[in-house]
Each structure stands twice: as C-alpha cells, then as structure tokens.
N, C-alpha and C positions, 0 to 999 in steps of 0.2 A: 068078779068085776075088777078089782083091783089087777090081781094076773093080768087080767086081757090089757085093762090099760098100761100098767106096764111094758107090756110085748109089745105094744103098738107104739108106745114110745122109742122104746128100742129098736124098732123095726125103721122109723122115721128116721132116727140118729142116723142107723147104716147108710142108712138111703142119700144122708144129707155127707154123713164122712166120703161115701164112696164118689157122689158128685165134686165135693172139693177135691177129692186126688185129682178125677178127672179134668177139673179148672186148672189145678197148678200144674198139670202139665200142657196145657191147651198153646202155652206160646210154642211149643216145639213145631205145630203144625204154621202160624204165623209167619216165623223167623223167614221161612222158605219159599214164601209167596212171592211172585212174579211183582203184583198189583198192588205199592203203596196205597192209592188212592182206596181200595177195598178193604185194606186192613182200617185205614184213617175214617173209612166210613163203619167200617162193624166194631173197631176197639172199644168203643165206648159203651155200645149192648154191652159185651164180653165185660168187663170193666165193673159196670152197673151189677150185673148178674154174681161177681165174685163176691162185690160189698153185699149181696143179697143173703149167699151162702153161708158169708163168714158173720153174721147176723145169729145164724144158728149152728155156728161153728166157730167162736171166736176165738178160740185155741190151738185151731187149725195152722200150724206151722209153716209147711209146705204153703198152701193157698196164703198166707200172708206176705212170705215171700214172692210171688209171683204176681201179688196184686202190686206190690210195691214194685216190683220190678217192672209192671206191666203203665202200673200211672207215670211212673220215670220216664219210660219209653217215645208214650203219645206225648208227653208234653213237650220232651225236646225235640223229635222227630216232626212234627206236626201245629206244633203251637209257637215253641220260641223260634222255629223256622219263617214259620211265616211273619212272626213279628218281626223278625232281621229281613227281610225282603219286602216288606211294607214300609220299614222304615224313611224313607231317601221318599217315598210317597204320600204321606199320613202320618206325622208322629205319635198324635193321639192316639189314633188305631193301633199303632204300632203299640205303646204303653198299654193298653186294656189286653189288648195279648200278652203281651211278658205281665201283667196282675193276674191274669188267669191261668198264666203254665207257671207261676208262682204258688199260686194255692194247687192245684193238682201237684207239683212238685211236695210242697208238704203234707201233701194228704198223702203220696207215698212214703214220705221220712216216716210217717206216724202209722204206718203199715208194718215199715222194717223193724222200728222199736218195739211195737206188739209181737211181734215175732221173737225180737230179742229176748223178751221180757218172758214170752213163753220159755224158753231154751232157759234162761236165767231169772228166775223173779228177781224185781227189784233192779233191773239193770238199767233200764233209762235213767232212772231217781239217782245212781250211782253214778252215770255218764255225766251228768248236769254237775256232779260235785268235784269229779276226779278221773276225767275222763280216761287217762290213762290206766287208772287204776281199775276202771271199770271193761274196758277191754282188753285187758291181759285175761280175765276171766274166759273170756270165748275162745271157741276152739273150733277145729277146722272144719267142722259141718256147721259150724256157722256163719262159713267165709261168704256164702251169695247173701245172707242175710245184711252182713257186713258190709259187705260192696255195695249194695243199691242202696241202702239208707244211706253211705256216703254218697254216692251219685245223686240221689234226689235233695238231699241238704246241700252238698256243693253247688250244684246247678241251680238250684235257689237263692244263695248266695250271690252268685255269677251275673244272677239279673235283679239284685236287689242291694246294690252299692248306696242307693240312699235311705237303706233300713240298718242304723248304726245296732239294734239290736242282734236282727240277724247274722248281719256280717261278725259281731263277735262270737259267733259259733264256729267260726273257723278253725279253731282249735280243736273242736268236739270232732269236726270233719277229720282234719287232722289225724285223730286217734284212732279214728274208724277206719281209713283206707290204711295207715301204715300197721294195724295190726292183722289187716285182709295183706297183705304183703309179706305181713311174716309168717305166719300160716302157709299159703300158697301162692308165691308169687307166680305160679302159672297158671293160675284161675282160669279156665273160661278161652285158654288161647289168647293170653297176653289183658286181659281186659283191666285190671290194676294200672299195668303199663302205661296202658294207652291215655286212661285218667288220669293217671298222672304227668305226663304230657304238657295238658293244659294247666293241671294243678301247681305243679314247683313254682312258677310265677307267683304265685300269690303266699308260698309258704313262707311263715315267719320262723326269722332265728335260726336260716341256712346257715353254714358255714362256708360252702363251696358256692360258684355260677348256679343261677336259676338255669340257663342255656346247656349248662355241661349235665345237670340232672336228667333233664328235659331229653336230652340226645339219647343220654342213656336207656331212659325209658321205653322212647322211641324204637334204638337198636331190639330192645330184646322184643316193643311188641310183636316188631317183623317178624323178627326172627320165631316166635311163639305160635304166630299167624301163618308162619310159610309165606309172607308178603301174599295172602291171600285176601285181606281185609285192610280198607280203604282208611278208616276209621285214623291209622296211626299220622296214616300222611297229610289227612286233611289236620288232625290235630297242630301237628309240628307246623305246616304251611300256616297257619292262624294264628298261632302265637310266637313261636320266636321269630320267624320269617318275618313276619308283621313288623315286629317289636326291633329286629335288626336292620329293617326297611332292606332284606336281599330278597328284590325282585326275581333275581333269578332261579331262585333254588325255589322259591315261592310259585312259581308256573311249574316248576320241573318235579315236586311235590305233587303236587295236584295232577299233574296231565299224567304221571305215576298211577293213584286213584282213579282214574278215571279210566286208566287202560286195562284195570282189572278184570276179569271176564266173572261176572254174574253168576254164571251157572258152574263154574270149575269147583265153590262149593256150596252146594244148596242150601243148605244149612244156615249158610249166611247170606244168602240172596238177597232179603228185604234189608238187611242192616247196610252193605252194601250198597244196594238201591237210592237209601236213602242219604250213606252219607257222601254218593257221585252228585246227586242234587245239590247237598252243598259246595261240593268243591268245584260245580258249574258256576253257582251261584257268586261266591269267591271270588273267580274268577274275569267275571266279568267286571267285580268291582277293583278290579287292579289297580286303575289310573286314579282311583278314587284312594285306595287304601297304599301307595306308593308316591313319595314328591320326588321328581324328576330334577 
C-alpha cells in the first residue's frame, strides 16, 4: 500500500512539473496574437491557473518566472493603460485602476523573488540588506528572472509616488536591472534598454544627463530590435520629449511606432499592438502634454 501510494504521488508530481513546463512556456503562443482584446480577456484564466500550479509546485523556476512576467505584463498593458486614458475623465476611477495594476504589479515582484530565492536561497532577505551585494550573486540564467522583478517593482513604483515607502526601493530596482545589464545587455532584443529609457530619469547619483543615458539606451534598443519594435520610441517620445517640451521629434517618435508593420515579426505582434495603442493614445494628448 505504501508503494502504490508512493507511485501515485509521484505519478501526480510528473503530471503537475510537466503542466508547469508547459505554462511557462504558454506566453510564446500569446506574444504573437493578432487580438489584444482576447489575450486581456483569457490572461487572467491563464494567470489564475499558473498560481494554481505553482501551489503544487512552488519551486517551479521557469513557471515563476513567466508568472511574473506574465502579472507584469497585463497590468501595464491593460490596467495602467486604461487608468492613463480614463484619467482627463474620472479621476477616481482612474486611481482604483493604478491601486490595482499596483497590487498585481507586486504580486509579480513577489513571483520574480520566489524564483530568485529558488536559484539562490536567501537572496531576497539579502536584496533588503545589500542590494548590491545580493545581486552580484546571480548569474546569467537568471537574467529574465532579473529583469521582470525589476519591471514589476519599477512599474510599481512609477504609479505609486505617494508611497514614500515604496518609492525607497528604488534602489533595490536599481540593482536588479543594472546587474540584468551586466550579464546580457542584449536580453530579449534590447528589452534592459528599452527600460531603461524611461528609467535614467529617475536614477539617483548619475554623474552624466539623464537625456544623454536615456539616448543611449534608446540607440542600442533599436539597434537590438532591428527598429522592429515600437516599445523604444514610444518610451523616449514620453519621457525625455515630454520632459524637453520637443514637440516635434515627440510626433516624429511616435508616427515612427506606429508605422511599424505588425506582422514583419510575429513574435512581437501583440507587444507591438499594444504599445501603437499607446503611442495613438499620446498622441492625441499633444496639445495637452506640449505649451505653445
């Protein structure tokens, strides 16, 4: 009796490791969808179902990664979207959305750290004390892990200026995207790059222009990208365009992005898709976001 229950547990285990491979790789089929509005209605099944798995697979590496990367995604694609487009109509409404693509944004931080924490015991506990010191330890297969717990702690950040606690994790952010930098600064076809973009603004204890980092980044995510992805130009058009009030390189950005063709790589279709939305969206608020 024992045996059998044994076997049957083990048997369950397979069954449950072999379905998280299969989740952690489930955004590759995403990415390449024609149909935001399908993805923004099925992510959250998807989403649900990972936290279900990693339930009875909490050491699941891969699937942590991908959950994180996957709560990152919907929130800014789908939630602080629509709060920035609601805004100028409903501010209330607009806040209860950026409160909620806040807590999804840290329920993905707190994905990426399980993850780390798997790769490294002890490493979050470490990050809290010495941040640096705690990601020097990581190493290059842990670069996406790296990357989206900075993305969802940034981005959290980003919409929570009046949480003096979170906002002093900037630094922990900090540590996380410049040691995904050092590693492989061509992760993903520029994606370090590109966050960082919007990020030098805000870094503390530059030496050199926020604007001249910012460029830099920009250059190589193109470059990284093939100028195939939208992502670098609406970045730079949003913050230093914004921040320099140059209306015109700020249209010329954007209508850049926009003239990107969808399909030349499929792979990037939906991320694409969704950040021509934004830079439609940008757009229109020109007159709004430029004084004359």
């Amino acid at each position: 009796m024992l045996c059998l229950a044994s076997a049957g547990c083990s048997v369950r285990q397979i069954a449950v490791n072999s379905l998280a491979d299969s989740l952690a790789q489930s955004g590759d089929v995403y990415a390449s969808d024609e149909d935001p509005q399908l993805i923004r209605d099925a992510a959250p099944f998807s989403l649900k179902l990972m936290e279900s798995v990693l339930a009875d697979a909490p050491n699941h590496k891969e699937l942590l990664r991908a959950t994180s990367s996957g709560f990152t995604q919907y929130a800014y694609a789908f939630v602080v979207q629509d709060a920035d487009e609601l805004e100028t109509r409903d501010i209330a409404a607009a806040n209860a959305l950026r409160d909620r693509a806040r807590k999804l944004l840290l329920r993905a931080r707190n994905y990426g750290l399980r993850g780390l924490d798997v790769a490294h015991p002890g490493f979050s506990q470490q990050l809290r004390k010495n941040p640096r010191q705690a990601t020097a330890m990581a190493k290059k297969e842990d670069i996406a892990l790296l990357y989206w717990t900075a993305a969802a702690w940034g981005s959290a950040i980003s919409i929570s200026k009046n949480d003096p606690n979170l906002v002093s994790d900037q630094t922990v952010v900090e540590a996380l995207i410049d040691r995904s930098l050092q590693l492989d600064e061509a992760y993903d076809h520029g994606a370090i790059h590109t966050f960082l973009i919007s990020y030098e603004s805000a870094r503390q204890g530059a030496t050199t222009p926020a604007e001249a980092r910012a460029r830099q980044h920009f250059d190589r995510a193109v470059e990284l990208s093939s100028a195939q992805q939208a992502g670098p130009y609406v970045s730079l058009a949003e913050t230093v365009c914004v921040q320099k009030q140059d209306r015109k390189e700020f249209e010329s950005l954007l209508k850049k992005a926009l003239a990107i063709d969808v399909n030349a790589r499929p792979e990037w279709r939906l991320q694409n898709l969704i950040m021509q939305r934004r830079a439609q969206w940008l757009l229109s608020r020109t007159s709004e976001l430029f004084v004359e």
